[in-house]
Residue frames relative to the residue before (quaternion, step in Angstrom):
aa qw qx qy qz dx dy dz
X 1.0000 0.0000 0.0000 0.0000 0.00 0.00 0.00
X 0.6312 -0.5498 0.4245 0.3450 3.57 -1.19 1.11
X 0.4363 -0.6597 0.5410 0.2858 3.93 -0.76 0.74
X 0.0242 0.7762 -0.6263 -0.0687 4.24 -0.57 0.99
X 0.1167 -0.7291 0.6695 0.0810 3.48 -0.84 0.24
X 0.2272 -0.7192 0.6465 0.1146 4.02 -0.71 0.71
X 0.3158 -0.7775 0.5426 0.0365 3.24 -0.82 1.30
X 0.1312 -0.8497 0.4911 -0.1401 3.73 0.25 0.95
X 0.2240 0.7818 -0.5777 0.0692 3.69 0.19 1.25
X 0.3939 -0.6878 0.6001 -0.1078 3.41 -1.32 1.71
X 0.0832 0.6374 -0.7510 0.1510 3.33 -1.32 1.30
X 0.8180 -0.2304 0.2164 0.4805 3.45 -0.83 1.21
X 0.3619 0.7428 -0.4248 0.3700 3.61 0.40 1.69
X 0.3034 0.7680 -0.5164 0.2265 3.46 1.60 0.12
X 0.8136 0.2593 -0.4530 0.2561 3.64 -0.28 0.10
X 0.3726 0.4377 -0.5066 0.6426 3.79 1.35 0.83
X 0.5187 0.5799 -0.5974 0.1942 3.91 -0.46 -0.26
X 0.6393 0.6264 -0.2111 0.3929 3.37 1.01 -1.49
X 0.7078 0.5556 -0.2073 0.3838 3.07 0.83 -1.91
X 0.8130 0.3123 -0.2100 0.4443 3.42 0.94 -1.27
X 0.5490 0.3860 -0.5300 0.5183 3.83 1.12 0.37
X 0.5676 0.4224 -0.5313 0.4659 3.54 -0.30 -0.02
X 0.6888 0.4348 -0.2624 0.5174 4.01 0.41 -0.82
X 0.6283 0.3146 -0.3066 0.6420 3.85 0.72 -0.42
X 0.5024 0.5220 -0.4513 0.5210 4.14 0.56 -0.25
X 0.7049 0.4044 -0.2798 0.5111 3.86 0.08 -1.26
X 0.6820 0.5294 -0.3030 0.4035 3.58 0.55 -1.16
X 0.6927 0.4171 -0.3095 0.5005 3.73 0.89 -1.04
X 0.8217 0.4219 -0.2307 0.3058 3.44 0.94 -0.35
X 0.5259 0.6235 -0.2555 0.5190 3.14 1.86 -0.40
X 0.6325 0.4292 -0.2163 0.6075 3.96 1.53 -0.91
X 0.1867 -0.6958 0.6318 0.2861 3.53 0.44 -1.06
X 0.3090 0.6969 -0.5732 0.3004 3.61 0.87 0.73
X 0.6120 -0.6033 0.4793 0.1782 3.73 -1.41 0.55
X 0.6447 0.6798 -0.3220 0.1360 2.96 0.02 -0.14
X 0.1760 -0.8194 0.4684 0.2798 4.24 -0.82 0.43
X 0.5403 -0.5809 0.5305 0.2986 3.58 -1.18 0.20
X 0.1352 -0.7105 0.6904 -0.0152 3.88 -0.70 1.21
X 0.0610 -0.7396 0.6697 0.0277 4.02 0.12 0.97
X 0.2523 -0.7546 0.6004 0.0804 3.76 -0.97 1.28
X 0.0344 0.8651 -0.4700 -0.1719 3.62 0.00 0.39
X 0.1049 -0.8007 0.5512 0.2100 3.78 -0.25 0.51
X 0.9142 -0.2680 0.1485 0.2654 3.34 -0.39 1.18
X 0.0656 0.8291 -0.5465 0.0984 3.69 1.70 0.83
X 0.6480 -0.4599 0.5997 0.0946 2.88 -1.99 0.12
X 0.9122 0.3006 0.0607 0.2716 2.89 0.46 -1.40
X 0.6301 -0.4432 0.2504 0.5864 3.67 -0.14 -0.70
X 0.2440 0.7587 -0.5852 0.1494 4.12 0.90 0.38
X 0.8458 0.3668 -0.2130 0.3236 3.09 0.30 -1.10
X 0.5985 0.5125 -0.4367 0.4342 3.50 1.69 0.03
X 0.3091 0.7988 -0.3074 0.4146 3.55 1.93 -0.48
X 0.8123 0.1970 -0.0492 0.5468 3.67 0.55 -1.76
X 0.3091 0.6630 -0.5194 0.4417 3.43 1.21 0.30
X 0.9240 0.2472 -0.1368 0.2577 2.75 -0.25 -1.59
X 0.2664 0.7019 -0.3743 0.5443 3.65 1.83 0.90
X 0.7009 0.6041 -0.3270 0.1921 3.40 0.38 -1.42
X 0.6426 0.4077 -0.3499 0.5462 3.72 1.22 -0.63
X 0.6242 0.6058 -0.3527 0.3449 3.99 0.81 -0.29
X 0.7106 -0.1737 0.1240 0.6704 3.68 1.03 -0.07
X 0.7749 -0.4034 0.3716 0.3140 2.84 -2.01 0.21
X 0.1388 0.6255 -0.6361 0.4299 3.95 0.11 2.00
X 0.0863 0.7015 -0.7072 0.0190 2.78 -1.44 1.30
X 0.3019 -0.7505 0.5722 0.1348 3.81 -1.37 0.12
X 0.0557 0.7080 -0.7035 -0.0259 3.41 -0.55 1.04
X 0.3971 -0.7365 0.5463 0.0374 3.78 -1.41 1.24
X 0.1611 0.7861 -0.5852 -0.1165 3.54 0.02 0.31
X 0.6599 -0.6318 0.2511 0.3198 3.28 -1.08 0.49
X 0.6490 0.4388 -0.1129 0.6112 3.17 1.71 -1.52
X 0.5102 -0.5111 0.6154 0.3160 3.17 -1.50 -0.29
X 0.1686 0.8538 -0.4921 -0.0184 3.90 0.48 0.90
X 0.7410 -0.5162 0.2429 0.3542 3.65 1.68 0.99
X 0.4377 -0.6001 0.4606 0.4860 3.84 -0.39 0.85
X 0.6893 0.3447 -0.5741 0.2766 3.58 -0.66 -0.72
X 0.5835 0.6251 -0.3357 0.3950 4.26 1.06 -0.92
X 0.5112 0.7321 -0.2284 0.3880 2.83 1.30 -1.08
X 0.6621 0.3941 -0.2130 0.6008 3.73 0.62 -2.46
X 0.7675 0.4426 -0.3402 0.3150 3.44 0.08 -0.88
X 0.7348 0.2905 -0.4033 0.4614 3.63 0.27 -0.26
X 0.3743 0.7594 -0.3416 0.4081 3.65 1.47 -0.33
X 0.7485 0.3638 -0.1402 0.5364 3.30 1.17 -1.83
X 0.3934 0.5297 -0.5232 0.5393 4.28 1.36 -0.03
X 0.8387 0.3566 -0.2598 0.3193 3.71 -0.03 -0.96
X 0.6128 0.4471 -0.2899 0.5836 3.48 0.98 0.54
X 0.0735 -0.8137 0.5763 0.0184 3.34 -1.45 0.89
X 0.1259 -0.7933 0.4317 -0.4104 2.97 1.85 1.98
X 0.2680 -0.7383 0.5724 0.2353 3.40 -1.60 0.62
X 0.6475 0.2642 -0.1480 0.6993 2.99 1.34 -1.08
X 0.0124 0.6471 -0.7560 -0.0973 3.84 -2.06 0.35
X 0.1061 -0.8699 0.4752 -0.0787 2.80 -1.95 0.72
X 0.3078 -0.9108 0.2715 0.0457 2.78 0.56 1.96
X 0.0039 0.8115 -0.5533 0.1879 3.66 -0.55 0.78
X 0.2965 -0.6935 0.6203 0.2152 4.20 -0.71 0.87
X 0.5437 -0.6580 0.4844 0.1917 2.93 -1.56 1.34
X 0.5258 0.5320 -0.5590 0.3578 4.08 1.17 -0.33
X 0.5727 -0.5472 0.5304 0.3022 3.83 0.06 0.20
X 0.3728 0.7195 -0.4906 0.3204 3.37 1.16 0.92
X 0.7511 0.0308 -0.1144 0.6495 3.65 1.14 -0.12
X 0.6353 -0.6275 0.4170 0.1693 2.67 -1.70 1.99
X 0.3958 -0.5572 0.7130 0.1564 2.87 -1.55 1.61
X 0.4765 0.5189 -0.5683 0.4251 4.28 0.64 0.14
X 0.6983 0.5177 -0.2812 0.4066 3.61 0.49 -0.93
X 0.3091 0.7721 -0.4538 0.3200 3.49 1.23 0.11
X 0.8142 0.1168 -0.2419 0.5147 3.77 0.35 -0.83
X 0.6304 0.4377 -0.5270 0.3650 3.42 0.13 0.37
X 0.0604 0.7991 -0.1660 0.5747 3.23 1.96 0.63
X 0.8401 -0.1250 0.1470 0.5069 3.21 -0.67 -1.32
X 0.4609 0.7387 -0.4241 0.2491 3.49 1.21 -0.71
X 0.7315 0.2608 -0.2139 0.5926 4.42 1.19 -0.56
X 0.6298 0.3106 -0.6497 0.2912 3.54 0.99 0.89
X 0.4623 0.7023 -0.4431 0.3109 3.44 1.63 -0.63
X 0.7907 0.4071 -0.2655 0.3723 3.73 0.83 -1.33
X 0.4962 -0.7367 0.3847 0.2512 3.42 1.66 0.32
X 0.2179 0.7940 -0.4222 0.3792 2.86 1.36 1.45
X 0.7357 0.3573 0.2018 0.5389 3.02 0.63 -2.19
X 0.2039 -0.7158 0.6405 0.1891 3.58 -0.97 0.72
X 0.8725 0.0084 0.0105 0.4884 3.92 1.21 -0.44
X 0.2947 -0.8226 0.4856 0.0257 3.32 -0.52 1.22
X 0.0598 0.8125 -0.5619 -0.1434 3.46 -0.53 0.70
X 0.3051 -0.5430 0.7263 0.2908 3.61 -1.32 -0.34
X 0.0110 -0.7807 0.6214 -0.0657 2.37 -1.02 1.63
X 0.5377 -0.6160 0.5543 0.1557 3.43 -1.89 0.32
X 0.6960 0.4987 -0.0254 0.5160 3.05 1.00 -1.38
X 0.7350 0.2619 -0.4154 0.4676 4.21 0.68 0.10
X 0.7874 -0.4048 0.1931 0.4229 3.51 -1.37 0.06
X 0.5535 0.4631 -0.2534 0.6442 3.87 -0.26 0.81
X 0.7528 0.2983 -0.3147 0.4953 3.82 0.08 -0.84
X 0.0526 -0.6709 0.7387 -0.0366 3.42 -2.00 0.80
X 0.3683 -0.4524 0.8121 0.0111 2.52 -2.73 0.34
X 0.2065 0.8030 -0.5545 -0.0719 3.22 0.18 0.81
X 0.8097 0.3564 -0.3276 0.3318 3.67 1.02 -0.30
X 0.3199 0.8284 -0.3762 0.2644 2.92 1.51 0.77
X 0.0703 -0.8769 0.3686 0.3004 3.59 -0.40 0.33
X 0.6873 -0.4178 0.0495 0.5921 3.74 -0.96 0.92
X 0.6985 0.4739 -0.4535 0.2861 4.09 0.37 -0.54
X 0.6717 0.4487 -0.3624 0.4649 3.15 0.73 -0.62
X 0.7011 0.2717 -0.5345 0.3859 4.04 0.62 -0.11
X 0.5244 0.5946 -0.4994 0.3494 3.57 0.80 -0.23
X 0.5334 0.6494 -0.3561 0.4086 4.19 1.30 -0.55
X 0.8321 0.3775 -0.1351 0.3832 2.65 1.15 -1.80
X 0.5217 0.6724 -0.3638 0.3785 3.29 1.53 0.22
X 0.6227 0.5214 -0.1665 0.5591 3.07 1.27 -0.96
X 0.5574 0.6397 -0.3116 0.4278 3.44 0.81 -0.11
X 0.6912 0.5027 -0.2359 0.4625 3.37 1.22 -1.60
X 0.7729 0.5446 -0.2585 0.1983 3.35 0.93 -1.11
X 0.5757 0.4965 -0.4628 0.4559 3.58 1.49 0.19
X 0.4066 0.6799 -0.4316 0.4315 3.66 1.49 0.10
X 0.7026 0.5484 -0.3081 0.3326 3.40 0.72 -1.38
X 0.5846 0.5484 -0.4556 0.3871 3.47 0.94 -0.01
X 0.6999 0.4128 -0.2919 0.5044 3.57 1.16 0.00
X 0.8515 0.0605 -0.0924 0.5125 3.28 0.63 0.06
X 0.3586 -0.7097 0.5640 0.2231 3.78 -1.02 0.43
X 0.4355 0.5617 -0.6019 0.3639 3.98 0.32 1.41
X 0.6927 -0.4979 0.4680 0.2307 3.03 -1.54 0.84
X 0.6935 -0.0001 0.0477 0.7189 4.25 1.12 -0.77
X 0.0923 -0.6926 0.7086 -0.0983 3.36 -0.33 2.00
X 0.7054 0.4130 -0.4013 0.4132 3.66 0.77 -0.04
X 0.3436 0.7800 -0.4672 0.2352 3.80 1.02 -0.07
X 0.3988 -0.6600 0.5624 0.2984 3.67 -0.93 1.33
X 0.7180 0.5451 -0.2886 0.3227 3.68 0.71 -1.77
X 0.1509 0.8169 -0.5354 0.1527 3.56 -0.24 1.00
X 0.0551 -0.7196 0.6847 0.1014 3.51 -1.25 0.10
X 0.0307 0.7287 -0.6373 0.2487 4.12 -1.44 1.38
X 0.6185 -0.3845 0.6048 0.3223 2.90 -1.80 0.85
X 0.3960 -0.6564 0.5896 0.2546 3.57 -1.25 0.99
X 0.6945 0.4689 -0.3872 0.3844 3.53 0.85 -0.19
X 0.3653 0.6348 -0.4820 0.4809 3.84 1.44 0.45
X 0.5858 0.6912 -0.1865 0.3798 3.26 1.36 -0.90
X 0.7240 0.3445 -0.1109 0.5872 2.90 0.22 -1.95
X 0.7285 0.3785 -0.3931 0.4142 4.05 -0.20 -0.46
X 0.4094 0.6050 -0.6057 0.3154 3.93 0.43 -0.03
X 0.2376 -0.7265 0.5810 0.2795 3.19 -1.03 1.06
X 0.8670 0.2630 -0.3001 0.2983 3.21 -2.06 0.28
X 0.5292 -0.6144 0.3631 0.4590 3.43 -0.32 -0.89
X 0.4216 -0.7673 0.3923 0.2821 3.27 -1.03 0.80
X 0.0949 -0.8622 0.3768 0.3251 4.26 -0.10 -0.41
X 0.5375 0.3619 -0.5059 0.5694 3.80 -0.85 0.28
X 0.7610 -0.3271 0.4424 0.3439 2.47 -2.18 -1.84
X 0.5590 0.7365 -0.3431 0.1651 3.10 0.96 -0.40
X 0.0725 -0.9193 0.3867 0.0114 3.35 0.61 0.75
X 0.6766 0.6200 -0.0403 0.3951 2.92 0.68 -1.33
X 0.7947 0.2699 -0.1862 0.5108 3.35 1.42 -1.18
X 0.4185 0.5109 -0.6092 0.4390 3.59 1.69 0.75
X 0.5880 0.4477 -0.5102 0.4399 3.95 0.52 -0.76
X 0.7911 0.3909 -0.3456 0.3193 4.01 0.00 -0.29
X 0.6474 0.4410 -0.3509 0.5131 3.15 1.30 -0.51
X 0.7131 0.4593 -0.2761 0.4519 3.73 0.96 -0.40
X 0.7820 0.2697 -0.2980 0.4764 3.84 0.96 0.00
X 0.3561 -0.7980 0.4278 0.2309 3.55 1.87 -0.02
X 0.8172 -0.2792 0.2573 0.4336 3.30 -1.57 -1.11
X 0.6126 0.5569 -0.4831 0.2849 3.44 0.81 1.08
X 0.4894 0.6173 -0.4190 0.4515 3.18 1.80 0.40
X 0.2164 -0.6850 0.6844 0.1246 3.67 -0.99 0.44
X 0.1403 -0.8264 0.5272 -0.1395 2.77 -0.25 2.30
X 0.0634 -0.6511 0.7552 0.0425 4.11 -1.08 0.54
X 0.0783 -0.5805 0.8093 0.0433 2.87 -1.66 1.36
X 0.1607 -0.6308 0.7576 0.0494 3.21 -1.79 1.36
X 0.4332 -0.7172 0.4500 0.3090 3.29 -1.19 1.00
X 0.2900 -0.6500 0.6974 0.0842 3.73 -1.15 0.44
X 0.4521 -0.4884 0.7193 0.1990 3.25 -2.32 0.52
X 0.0280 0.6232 -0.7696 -0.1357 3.95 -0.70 0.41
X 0.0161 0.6825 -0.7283 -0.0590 3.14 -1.50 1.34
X 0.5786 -0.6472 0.4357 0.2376 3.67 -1.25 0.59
X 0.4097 -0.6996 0.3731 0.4510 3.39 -0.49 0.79
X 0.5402 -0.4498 0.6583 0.2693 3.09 -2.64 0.68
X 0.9206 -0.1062 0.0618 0.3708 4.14 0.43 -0.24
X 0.2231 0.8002 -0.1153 0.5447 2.76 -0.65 1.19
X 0.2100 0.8345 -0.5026 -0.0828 3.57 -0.19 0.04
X 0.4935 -0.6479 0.4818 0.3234 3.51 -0.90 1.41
X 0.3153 -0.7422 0.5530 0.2093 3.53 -1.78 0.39
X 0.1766 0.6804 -0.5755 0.4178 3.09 0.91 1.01
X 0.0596 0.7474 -0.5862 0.3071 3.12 -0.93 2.37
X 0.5629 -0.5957 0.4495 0.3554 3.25 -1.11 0.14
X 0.5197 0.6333 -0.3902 0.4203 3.50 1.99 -0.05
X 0.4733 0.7147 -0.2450 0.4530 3.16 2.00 -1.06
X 0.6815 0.5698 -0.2462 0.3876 3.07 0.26 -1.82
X 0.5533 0.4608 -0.2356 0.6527 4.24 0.63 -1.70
X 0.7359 0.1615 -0.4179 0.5077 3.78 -0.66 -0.19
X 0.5418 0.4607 -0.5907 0.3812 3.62 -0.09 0.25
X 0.8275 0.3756 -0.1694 0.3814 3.01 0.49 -1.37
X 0.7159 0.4627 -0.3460 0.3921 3.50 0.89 0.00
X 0.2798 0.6096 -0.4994 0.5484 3.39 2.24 -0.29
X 0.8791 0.2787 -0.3011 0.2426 3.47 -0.29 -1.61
X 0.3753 0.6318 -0.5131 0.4436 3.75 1.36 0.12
X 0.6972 0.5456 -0.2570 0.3874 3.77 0.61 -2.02
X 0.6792 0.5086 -0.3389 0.4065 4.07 1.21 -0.71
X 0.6018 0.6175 -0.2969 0.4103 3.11 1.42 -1.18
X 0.6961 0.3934 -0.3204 0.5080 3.42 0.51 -1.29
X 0.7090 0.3955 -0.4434 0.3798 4.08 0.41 -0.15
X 0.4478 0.6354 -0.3658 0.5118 3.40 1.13 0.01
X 0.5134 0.4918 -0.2556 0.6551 3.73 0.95 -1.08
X 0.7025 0.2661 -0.3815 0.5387 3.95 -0.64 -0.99
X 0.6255 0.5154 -0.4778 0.3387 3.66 -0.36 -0.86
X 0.8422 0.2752 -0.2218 0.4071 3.60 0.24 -1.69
């Protein structure tokens, strides 16, 4: 079986750690899928990293520490340097997206179907259920300067699955969170993409990092695609 590793980047999150290894524990054992947990930590506060510590002799859990905060997309990416995985799968540690959804997930890159799997919100089957109408109507409007780079229903989805080498070859660097839409906007129509729908639930604890620092790296990611688009044509 292909070698997966879930990339798992953490900022002051110690009371979800538990919740979501015990849920990725059932999940590795209920599928019989392969796969270890690489927990990225960018510089918490708190007790996260003593949280996934104390995991590390119980199964396949690992911890990379960075010193700074260099931002979830930095995060997948140096995550994906420390692994010699074919396939990774990124996913937030607030227990916003089902660790159940895990093999249907990897299940079309393992069978060498699919070059990228997303979880989606946005096709038939996928919700927001505690969202309220402002925040999807935000997050709609959000997707749609995205759509110029790519042709998915949730170009902004954290919950992904990829060849680690889609990864490793992104040039430059990416900022914020948007990960996901540098691998689509940078390999285009040569990726055979599957959206599977997903529940987004909001976190139980915690505080989200949705900022206005967030917000600027969106918008300067989607400035940084535009202007490679230009060089290209």
């Amino acid at each position: 079986m292909a070698t997966v590793t879930l990339i798992v980047p953490t900022l002051n999150e110690a009371e979800n750690i538990d919740i979501l290894l015990e849920r990725l524990t059932l999940v590795r054992q209920s599928s019989k899928l392969e796969f270890d947990v690489l927990f990225v930590d960018s510089a918490s506060s708190d007790s996260t990293c003593a949280r996934i510590s104390a995991w590390l002799n119980r199964g396949p859990v690992r911890l990379l520490r960075r010193e700074i905060n260099v931002g979830l997309a930095g995060a997948v990416i140096a995550g994906a340097g420390a692994t010699d995985a074919k396939f990774i799968l990124v996913m937030d540690a607030d227990l916003s997206h089902p660790p159940e959804a895990i093999p249907d997930l990897l299940g079309p890159l393992l069978a060498g179907t699919h070059d990228m799997v997303i979880g989606s919100r946005y096709v038939e089957g996928g919700a927001t259920p505690d969202w309220p109408l402002s925040r999807r109507l935000s997050s709609r409007i959000a997707t749609i300067p995205a759509l110029l780079f790519c042709n998915v229903n949730d170009p902004l989805a954290g919950f992904f699955a990829v060849e680690r080498k889609r990864l490793i070859d992104l040039p430059g660097t990416v900022p914020g969170f948007k990960i996901g839409l540098a691998i689509l906007a940078e390999y285009g129509s040569e990726l055979r993409i599957k959206e599977i729908p997903i529940e987004f639930r909001d976190r139980d604890f915690g505080v989200s990092k949705m900022n206005r620092k967030v917000v600027f790296d969106y918008l300067r990611q989607l400035l940084g695609l535009a202007g490679r688009r230009i060089i290209r044509r």
